[in-house]
DOPA-461050 format. One line per 8 residues: number of its first residue (from 0); their letters; for each residue x, y, z of N, C-alpha, C. Coordinates in pm, 1 decimal. Atoms other than C-alpha are relative to their C-alpha. Last residue first. Layout:
! DOPA-461050
NUM	a	X:Y:Z:X:Y:Z:X:Y:Z; ...
! end
This chain:
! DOPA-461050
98	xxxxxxxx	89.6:14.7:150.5:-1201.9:752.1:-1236.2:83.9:50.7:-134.6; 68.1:119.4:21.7:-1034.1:696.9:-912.1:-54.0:-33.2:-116.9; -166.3:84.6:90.3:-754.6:1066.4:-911.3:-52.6:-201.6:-22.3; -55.8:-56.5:191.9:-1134.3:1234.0:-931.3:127.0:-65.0:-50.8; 37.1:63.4:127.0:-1263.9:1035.9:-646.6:30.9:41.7:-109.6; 115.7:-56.1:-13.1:-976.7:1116.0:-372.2:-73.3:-57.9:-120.6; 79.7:52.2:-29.1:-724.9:919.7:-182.2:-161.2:64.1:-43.9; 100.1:-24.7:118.8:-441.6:1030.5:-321.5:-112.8:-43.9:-19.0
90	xxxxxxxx	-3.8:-195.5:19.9:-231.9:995.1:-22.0:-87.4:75.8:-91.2; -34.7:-50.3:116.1:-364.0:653.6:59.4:34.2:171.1:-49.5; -148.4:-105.4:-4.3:-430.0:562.0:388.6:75.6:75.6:-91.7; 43.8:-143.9:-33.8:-794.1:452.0:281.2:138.5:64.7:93.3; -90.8:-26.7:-146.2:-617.6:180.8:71.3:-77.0:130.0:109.2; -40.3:-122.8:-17.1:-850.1:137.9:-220.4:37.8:31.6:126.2; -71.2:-40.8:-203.1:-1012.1:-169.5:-307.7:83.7:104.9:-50.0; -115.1:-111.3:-33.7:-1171.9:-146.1:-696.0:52.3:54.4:101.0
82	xxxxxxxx	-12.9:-28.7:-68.2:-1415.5:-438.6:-776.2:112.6:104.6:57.2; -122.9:3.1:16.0:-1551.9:-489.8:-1084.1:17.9:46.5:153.4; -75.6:-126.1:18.4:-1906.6:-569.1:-1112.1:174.9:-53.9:12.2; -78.1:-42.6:121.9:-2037.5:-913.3:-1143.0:65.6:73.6:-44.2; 102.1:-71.6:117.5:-2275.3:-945.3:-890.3:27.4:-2.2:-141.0; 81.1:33.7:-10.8:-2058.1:-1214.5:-706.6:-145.9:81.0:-60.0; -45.9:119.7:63.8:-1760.3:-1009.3:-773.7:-138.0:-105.8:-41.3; -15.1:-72.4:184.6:-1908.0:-728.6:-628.0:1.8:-125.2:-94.8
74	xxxxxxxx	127.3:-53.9:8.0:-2020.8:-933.4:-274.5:-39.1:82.2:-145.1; 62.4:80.6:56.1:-1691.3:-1066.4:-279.4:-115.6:31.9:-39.0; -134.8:-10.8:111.1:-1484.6:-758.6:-228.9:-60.0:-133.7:-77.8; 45.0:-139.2:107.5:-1778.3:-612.3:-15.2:56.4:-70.5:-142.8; 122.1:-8.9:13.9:-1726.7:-954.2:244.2:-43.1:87.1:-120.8; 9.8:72.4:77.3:-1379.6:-929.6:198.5:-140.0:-38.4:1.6; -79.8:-46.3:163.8:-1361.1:-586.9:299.4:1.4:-105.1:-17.2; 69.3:-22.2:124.3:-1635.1:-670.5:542.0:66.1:95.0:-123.4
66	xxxxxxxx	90.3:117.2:83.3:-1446.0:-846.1:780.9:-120.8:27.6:-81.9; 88.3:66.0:-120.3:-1193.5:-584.6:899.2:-78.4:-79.0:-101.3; -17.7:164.3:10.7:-898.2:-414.7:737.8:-70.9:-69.0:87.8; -86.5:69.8:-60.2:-1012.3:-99.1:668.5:41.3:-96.9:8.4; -47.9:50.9:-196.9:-1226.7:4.0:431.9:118.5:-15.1:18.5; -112.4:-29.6:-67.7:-1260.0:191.3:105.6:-20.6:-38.7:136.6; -29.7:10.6:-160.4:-1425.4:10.6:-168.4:88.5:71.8:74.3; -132.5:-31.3:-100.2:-1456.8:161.0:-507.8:-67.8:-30.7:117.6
58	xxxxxxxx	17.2:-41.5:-103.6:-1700.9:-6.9:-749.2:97.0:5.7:89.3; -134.5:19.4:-95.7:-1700.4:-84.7:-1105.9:-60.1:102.3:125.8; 17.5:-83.1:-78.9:-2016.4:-185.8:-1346.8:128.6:27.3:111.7; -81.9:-68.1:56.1:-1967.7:-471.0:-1554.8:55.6:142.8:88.5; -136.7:68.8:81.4:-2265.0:-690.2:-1474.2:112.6:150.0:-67.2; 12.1:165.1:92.2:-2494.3:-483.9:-1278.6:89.4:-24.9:-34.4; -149.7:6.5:21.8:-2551.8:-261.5:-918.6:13.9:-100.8:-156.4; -47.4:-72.2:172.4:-2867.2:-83.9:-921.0:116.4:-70.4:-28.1
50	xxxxxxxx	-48.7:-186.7:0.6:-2928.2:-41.2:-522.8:13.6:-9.7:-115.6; 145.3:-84.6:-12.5:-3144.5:-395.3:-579.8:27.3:153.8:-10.2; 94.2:4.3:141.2:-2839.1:-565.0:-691.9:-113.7:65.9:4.3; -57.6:-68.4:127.2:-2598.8:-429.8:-440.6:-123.5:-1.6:-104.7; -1.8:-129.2:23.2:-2861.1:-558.3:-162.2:69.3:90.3:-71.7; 109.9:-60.8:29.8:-2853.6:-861.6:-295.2:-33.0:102.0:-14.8; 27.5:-30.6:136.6:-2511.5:-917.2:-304.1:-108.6:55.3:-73.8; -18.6:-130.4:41.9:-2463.3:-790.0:48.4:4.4:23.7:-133.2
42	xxxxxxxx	127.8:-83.8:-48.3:-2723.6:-1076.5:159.5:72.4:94.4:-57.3; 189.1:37.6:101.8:-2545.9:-1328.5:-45.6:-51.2:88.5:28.1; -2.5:-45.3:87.3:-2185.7:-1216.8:94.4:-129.7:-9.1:-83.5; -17.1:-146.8:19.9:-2313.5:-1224.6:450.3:24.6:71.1:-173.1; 133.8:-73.6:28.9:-2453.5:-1566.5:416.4:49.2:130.4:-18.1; 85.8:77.9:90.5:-2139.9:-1745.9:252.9:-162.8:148.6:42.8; -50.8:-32.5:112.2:-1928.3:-1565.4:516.0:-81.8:25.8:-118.7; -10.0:-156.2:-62.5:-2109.1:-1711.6:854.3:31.0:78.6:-147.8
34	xxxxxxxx	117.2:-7.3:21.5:-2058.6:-2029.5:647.0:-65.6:94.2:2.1; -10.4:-55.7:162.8:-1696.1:-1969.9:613.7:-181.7:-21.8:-44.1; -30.3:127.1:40.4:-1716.4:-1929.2:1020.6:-5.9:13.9:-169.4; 49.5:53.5:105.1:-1667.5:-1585.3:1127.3:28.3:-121.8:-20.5; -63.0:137.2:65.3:-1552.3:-1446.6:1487.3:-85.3:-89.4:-93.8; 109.4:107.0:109.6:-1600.8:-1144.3:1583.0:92.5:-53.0:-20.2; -56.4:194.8:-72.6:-1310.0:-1006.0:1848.1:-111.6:-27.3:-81.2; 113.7:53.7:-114.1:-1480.1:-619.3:1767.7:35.6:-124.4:58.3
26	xxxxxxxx	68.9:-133.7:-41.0:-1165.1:-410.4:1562.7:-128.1:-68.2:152.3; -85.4:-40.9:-89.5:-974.0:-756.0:1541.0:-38.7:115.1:79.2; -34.5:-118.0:-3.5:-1186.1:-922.2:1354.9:55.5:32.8:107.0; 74.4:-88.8:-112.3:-1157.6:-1292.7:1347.1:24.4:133.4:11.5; -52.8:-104.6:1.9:-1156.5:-1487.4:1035.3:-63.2:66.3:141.1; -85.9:-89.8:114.9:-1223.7:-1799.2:897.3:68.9:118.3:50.0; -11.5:-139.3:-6.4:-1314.7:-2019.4:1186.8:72.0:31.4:-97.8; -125.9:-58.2:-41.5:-1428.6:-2383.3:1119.6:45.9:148.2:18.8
18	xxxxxxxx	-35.8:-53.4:-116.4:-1746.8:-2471.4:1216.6:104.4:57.3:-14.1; 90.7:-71.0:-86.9:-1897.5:-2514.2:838.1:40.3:81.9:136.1; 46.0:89.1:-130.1:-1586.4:-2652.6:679.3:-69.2:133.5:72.6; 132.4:-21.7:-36.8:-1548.5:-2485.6:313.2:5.3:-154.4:140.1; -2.4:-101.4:-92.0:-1182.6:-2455.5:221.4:-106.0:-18.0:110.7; 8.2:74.1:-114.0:-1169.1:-2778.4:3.1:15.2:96.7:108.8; -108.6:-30.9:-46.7:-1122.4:-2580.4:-283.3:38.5:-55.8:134.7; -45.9:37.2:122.2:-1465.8:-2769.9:-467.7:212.4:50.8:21.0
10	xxxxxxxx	-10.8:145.0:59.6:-1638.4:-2688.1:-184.8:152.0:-68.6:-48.2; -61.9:4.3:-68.1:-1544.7:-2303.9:-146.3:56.4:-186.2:36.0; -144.4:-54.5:47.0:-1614.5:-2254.9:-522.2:89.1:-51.0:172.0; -80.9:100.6:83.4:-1951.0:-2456.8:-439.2:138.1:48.9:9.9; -22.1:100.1:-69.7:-2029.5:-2255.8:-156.8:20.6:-91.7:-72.1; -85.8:-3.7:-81.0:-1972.8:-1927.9:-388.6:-8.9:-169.1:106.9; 68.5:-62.2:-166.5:-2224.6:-2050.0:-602.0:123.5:12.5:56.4; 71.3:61.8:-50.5:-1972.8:-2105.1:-962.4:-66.3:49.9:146.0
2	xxx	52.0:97.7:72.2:-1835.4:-1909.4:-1200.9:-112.5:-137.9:28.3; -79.5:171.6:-0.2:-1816.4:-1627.1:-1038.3:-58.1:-146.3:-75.5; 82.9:85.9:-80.4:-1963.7:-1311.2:-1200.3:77.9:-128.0:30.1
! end
């Protein structure tokens, strides 16, 4: 679990400016502010926690490179689980060589 609200942690790193742009996908041209961010990882924490997700617990991600692999990658973290990215180019890309 982080140690602190994610908008503190961003705070406190001096990252956190409301308008500024974090990230623009490339797949759609979106364009995230770190606020934009802030809500998405809250809402996808929730919904982890309600699917069952708890402290300790590990979870394989497999995206691409777009704006909800760090969205997911926080969204664990922020539950508490473990988070386990996973290249989906990967040759060994299956769940038995994951566990």
């Amino acid at each position: 679990m982080l140690s602190y609200p994610l908008t503190v942690t961003f705070k406190r790193k001096r990252y956190f400016v409301v308008s500024t742009c974090l990230q623009i996908d490339d797949s759609g041209g979106r364009r995230y502010t770190y606020s934009q961010l802030v809500e998405h990882v809250h809402s996808c924490a929730t919904s982890l926690s309600l699917l069952g997700l708890r402290l300790g617990q590990r979870v394989c991600i497999l995206l691409s490179n777009c704006i909800e692999l760090p969205v997911a990658f926080l969204a664990v973290q922020h539950v508490g689980a473990i988070c386990v990215p996973v290249n989906p180019a990967a040759s060994k890309c299956t769940p038995g060589w994951l566990s």
